[in-house]
C-alpha positions as CSV (number, residue, x, y, z in Angstrom):
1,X,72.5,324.6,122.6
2,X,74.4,328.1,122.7
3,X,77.8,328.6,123.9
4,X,78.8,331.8,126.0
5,X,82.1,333.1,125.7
6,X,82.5,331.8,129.0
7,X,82.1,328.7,127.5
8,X,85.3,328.8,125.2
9,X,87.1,329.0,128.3
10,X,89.0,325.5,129.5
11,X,90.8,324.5,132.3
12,X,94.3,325.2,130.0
13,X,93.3,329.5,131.0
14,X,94.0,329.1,134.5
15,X,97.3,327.5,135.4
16,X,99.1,330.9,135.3
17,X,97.3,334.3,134.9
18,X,99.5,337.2,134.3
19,X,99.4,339.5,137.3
20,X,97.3,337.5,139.2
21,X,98.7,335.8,142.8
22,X,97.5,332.5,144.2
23,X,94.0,333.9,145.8
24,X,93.1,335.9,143.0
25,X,93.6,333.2,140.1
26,X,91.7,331.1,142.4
27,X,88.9,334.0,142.8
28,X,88.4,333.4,139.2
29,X,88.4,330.0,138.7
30,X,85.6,329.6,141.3
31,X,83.7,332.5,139.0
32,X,84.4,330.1,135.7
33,X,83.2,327.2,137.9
34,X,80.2,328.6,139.1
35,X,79.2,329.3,135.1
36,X,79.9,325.5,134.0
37,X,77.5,324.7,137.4
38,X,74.5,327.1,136.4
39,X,74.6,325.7,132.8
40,X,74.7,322.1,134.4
41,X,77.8,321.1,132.9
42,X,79.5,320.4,136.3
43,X,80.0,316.4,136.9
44,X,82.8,316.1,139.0
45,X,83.0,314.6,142.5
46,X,79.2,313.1,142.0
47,X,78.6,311.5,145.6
48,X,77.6,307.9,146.0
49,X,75.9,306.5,148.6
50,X,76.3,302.9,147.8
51,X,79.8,302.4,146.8
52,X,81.3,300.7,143.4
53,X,78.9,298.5,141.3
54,X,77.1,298.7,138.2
55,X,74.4,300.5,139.6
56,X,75.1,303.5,141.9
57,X,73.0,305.7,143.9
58,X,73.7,308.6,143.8
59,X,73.2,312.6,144.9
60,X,72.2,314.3,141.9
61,X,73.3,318.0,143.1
62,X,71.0,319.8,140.4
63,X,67.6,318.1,141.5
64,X,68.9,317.4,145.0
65,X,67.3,314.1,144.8
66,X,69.2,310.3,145.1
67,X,68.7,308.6,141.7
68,X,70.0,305.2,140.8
69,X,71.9,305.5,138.0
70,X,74.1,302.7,135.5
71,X,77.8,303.1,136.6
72,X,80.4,303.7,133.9
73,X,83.0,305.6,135.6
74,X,85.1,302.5,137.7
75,X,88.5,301.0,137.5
76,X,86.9,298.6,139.3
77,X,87.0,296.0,136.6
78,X,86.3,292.7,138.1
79,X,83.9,294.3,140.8
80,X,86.4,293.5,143.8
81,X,85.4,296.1,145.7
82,X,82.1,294.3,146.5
83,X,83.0,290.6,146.4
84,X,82.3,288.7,149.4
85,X,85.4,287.0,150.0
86,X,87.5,290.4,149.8
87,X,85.0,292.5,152.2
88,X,85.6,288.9,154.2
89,X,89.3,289.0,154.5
90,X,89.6,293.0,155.2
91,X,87.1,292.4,158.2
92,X,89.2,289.8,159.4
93,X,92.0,291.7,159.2
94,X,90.5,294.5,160.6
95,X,89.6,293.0,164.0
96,X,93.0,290.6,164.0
97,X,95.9,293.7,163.4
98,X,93.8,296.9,164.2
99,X,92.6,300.0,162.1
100,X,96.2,300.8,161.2
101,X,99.9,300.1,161.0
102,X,100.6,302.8,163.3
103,X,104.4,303.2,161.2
104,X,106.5,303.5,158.7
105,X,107.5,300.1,157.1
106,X,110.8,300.9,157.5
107,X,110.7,301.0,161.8
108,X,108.2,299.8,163.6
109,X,104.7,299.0,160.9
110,X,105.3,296.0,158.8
111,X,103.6,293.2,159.4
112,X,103.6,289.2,158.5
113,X,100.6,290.2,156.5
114,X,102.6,293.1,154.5
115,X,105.1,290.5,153.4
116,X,102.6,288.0,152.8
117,X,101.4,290.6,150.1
118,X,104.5,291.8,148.4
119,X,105.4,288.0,147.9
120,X,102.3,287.2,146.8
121,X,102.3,290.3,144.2
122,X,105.8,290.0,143.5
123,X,104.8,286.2,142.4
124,X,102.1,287.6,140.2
125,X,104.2,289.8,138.0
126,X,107.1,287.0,138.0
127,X,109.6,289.8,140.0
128,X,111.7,288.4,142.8
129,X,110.5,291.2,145.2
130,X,107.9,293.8,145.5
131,X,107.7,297.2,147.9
132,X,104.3,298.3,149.0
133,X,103.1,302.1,149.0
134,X,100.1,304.0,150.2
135,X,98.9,304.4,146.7
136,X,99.9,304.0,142.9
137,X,101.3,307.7,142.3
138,X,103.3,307.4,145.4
139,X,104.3,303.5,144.1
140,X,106.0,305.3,140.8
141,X,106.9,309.0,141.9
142,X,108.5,307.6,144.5
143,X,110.4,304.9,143.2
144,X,111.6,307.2,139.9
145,X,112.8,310.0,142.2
146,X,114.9,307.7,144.0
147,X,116.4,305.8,140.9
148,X,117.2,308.1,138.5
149,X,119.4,311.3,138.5
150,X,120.8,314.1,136.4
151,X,123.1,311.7,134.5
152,X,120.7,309.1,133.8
153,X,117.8,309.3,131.0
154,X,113.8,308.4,131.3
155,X,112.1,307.4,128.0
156,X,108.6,308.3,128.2
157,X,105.7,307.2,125.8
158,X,104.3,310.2,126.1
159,X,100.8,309.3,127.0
160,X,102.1,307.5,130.1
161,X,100.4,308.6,133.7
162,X,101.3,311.6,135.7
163,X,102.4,309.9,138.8
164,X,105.6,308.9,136.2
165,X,106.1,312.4,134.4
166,X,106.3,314.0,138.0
167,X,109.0,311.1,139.2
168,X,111.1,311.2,136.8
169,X,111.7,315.3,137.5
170,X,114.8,315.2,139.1
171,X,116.4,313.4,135.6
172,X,116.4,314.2,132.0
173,X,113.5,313.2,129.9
174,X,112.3,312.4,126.0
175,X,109.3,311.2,124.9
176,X,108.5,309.1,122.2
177,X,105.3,309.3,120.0
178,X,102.3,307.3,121.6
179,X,102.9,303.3,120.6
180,X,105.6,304.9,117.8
181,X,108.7,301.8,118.0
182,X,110.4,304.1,114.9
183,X,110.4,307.2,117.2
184,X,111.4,305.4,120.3
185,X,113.6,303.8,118.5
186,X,115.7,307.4,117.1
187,X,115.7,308.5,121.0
188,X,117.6,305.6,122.0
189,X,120.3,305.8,119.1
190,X,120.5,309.7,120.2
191,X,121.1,309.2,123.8
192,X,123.1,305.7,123.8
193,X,126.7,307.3,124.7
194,X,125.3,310.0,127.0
195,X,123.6,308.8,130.0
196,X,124.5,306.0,132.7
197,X,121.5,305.0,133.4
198,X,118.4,304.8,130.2
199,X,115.3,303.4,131.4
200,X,112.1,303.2,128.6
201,X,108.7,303.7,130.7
202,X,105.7,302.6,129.0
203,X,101.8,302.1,130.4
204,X,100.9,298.3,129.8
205,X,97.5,299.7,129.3
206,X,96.9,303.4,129.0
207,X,94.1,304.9,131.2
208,X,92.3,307.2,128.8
209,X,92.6,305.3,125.3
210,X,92.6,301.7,126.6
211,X,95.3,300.5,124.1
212,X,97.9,298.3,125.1
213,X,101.8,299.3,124.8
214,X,103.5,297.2,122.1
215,X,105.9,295.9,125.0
216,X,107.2,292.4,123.6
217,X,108.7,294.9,120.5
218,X,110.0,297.8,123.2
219,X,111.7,294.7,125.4
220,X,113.8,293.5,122.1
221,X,114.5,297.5,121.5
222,X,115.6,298.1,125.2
223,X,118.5,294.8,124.7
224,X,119.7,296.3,121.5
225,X,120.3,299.8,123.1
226,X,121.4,299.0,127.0
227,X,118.4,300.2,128.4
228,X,116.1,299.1,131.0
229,X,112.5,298.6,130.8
230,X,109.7,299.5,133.5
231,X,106.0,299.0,132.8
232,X,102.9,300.4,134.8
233,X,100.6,297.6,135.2
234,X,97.9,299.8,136.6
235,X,95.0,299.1,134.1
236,X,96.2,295.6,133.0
237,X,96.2,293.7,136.3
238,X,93.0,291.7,135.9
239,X,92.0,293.2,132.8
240,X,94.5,291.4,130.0
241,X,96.7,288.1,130.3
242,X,95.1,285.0,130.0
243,X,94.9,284.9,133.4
244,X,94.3,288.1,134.2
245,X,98.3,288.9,135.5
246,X,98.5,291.6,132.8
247,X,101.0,292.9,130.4
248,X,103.9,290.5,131.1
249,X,101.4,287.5,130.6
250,X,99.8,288.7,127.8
251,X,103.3,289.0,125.9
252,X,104.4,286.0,127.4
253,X,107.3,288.2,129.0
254,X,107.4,286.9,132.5
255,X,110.7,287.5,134.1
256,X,111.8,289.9,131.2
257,X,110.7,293.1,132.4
258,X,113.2,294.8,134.9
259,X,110.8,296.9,136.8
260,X,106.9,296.5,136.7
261,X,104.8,299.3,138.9
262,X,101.1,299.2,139.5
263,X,98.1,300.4,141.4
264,X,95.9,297.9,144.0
265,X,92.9,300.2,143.2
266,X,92.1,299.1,139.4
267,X,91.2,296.2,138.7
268,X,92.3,294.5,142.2
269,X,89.5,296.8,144.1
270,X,90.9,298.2,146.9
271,X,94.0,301.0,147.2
272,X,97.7,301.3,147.0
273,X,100.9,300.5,144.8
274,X,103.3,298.3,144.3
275,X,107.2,297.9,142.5
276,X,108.0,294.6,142.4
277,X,111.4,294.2,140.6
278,X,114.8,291.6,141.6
279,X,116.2,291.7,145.4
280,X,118.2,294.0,145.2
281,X,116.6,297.3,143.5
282,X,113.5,296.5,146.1
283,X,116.3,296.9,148.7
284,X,117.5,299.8,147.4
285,X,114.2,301.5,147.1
286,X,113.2,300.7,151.1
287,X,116.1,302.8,152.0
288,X,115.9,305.8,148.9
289,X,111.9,305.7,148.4
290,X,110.7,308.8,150.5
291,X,106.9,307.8,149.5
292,X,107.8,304.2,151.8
293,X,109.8,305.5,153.9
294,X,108.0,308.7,155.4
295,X,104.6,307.1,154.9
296,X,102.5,305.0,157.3
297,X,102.5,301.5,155.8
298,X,99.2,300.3,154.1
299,X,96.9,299.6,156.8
300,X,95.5,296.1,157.7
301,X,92.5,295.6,156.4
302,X,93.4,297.0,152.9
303,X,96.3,294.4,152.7
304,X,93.8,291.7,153.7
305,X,91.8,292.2,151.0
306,X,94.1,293.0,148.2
307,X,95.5,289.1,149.4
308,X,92.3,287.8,148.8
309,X,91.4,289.9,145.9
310,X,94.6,287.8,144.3
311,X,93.4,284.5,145.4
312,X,89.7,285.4,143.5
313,X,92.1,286.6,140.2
314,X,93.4,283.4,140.6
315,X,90.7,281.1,141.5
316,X,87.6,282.7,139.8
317,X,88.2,282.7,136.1
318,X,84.9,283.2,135.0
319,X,85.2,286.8,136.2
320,X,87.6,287.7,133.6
321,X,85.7,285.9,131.0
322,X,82.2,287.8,132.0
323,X,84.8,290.6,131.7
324,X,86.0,290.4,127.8
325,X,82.5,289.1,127.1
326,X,81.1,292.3,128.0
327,X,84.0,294.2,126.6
328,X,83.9,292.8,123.3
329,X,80.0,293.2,122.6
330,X,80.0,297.1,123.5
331,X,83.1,297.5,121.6
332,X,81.0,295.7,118.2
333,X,78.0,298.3,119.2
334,X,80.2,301.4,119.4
335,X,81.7,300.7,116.2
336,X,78.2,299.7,114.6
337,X,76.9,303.4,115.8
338,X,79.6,305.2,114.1
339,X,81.4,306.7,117.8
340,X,84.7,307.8,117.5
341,X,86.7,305.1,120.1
342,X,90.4,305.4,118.8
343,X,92.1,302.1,119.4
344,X,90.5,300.9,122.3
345,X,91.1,297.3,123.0
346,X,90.5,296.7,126.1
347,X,87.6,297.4,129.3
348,X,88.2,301.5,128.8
349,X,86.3,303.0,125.7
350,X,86.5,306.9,125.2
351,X,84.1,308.7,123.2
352,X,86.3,311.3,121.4
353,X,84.4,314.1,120.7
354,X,87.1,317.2,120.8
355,X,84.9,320.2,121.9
356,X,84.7,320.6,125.3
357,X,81.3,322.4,125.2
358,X,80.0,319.4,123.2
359,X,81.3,316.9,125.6
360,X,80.1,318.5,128.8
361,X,76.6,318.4,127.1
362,X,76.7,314.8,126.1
363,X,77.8,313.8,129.9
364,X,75.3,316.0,131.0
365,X,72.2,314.4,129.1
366,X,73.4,310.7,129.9
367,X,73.8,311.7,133.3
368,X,70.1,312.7,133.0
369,X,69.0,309.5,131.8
370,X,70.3,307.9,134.8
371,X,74.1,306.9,133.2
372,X,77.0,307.3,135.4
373,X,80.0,308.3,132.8
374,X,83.5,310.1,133.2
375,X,84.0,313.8,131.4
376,X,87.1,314.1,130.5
377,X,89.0,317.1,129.5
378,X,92.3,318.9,129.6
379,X,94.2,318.6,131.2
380,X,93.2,315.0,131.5
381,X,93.9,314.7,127.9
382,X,95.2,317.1,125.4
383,X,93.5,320.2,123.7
384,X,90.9,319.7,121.2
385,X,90.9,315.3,122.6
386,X,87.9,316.1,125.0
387,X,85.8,313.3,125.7
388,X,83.4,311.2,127.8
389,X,85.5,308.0,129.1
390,X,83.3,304.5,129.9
391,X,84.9,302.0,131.6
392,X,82.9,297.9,131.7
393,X,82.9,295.5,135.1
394,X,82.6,292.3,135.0
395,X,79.1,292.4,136.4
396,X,77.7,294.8,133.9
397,X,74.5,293.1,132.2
398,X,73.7,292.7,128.4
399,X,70.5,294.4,129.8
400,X,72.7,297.6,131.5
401,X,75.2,297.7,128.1
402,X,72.2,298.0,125.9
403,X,70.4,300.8,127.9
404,X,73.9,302.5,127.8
405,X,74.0,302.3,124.1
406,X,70.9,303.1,123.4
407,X,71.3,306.9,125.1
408,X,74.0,306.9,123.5
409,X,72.6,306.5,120.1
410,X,70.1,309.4,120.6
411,X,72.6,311.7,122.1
412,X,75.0,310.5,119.4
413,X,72.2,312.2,116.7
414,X,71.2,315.3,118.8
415,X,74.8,316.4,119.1
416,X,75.9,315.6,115.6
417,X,78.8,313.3,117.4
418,X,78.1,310.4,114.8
């Protein structure tokens, strides 16, 4: 295993080139990109032809062959996407209301079955009202943009998702050290005369470390400083809670949080976003959100199923417990091989490995084994924080966890990553 000097090259050497317009940086990055292909370290956009379960067919674009393959690359965390009463109630949906809304929510495209669903979600994260969007970027880009101005203040941890850093551009920012309560803490004393509006924004669960926010401890911060507290829910809905309802449940905060966002295509298995929040800010956001308001509204059969995939949360306990059964035996295994996992609690584990050549070989020779697992660099994650991310369903077997670790383990020794 020999690098290039290509190889020291990351994604970080092409946002801005000096003298270089638009087509040329691009010209270059497709040269740097055809190198990581002919060395085989190129496993983005793998193609499926079965869809989301723990085994994937899949295109392998080096061999040109379909191989079947252990997948460990889903949000898909209770295996929604392929549960028969969800695939049911998008059909039905589907031949009831159409392929599409055909509108904006605002004019002419909601339907009883939208406002079936932002009750029902609202109802879920104990919020008196929630607004649907297209997807979970557009659910908190579009909601910050429209809240917060150049008097008011956004708080960020600042590992929190993008779709958040790009919505709060129109209003000042400070971020906080990752889970730090002391550094949050000395930004809120800082900024408590200057801004009219101060709003702490925390993941409940963040996406590449699977650690949970301390959020209980940030809610008794935000009353002793006036601010407000919003929460993504995006990797917590059906994934913690003793009931699966997430980050309010699981801190027995229901009602307490002013604003809770979130994705439909995590653990809920379908796609779209949500803000549910009281009466009035929802109200405000139909008329200010220009994600809601210049965007078709979620079509039919997609609302369908993200009511039903509630009802199985809901009804079908044993998913979650499959879930955290699952979660917490590869989590012991990990540990016991010596991998480098940071504070992963929950169904997300990174591998932190911190060379990018290293990583790229280790997702390469899993992928060659017939394991399906994400590669992760910057700017996914900082410099030098490389690594390969797994992610567990519900319907992963004992028999599927210990194939994964045990390519895992040998990779583990060949690369010197244990």
């Amino acid at each position: 295993m020999q690098k290039s000097n290509f190889d020291e090259i990351s994604l970080r050497d092409f946002f801005d080139i000096d003298g270089c317009d638009i087509m040329q940086r691009a010209k270059k990055f497709s040269e740097h990109l055809n190198h990581v292909k002919e060395i085989k370290h190129h496993y983005y956009k793998r193609v499926s032809t079965t869809g989301s379960s723990p085994i994937m067919t899949v295109c392998d674009r080096y061999s040109g062959l379909k191989k079947e393959m252990i997948y460990l690359a889903s949000n898909d965390y209770l295996n929604l996407t392929r549960h028969p009463r969800t695939i049911a109630a998008g059909v039905k949906a589907l031949e009831k209301y159409g392929t599409g809304a055909g509108s904006v929510p605002l004019l002419g495209g909601t339907f009883d079955i939208h406002i079936e669903l932002e009750k029902k979600i609202a109802k879920f994260k104990s919020c008196d009202n929630a607004i649907l969007y297209t997807s979970g970027y557009n659910a908190n880009c579009g909601s910050l943009l429209a809240l917060l101005g150049e008097k008011d203040i956004a708080i960020l941890d600042k590992l929190v998702h993008a779709s958040i850093i790009d919505g709060c551009k129109n209003t000042n920012v400070k971020f906080f050290k990752h889970n730090n309560l002391k550094s949050l803490e000395q930004i809120l004393e800082r900024s408590k005369k200057q801004y009219r509006t101060k709003i702490i924004i925390v993941d409940g669960v963040y996406s590449m470390d699977g650690d949970i926010s301390p959020l209980d401890k940030i809610v008794e911060l935000a009353k002793i400083y006036g601010a407000y507290v919003m929460v993504d829910e995006a990797h917590a809905t059906g994934v913690i809670g003793k009931n699966g309802k997430g980050s309010l449940e699981h801190f027995g905060l229901e009602g307490k949080v002013d604003i809770v966002s979130g994705t439909f295509s995590k653990g809920m298995g379908c796609v779209g976003g949500f803000v549910a929040a009281n009466e009035e800010l929802i109200e405000l956001l139909y008329f200010y959100s220009r994600s809601y308001m210049f965007s078709t509204a979620p079509t039919p059969q997609v609302v369908g199923s993200l009511i039903e995939s509630l009802n199985v949360i809901e009804s079908e306990p044993e998913l979650l417990r499959n879930l955290w059964q699952n979660i917490n035996y590869f989590k012991e295994n990990l540990l016991r091989l010596g991998f480098n996992i940071g504070n992963s609690e929950t169904a997300i584990f990174p591998i932190i490995i911190g060379d990018d050549y290293k990583t790229q070989e280790a997702c390469k020779l899993l992928h060659e084994r017939g394991i399906y697992v994400n590669l992760v660099l910057y700017p996914a994650v900082q410099m030098r924080a490389s690594r390969l991310r797994l992610s567990l369903m519900s319907t992963h077997t004992k028999e599927h966890l210990d194939k994964v670790l045990e390519a895992l383990e040998e990779i583990g020794k060949k690369l010197d990553l244990v």
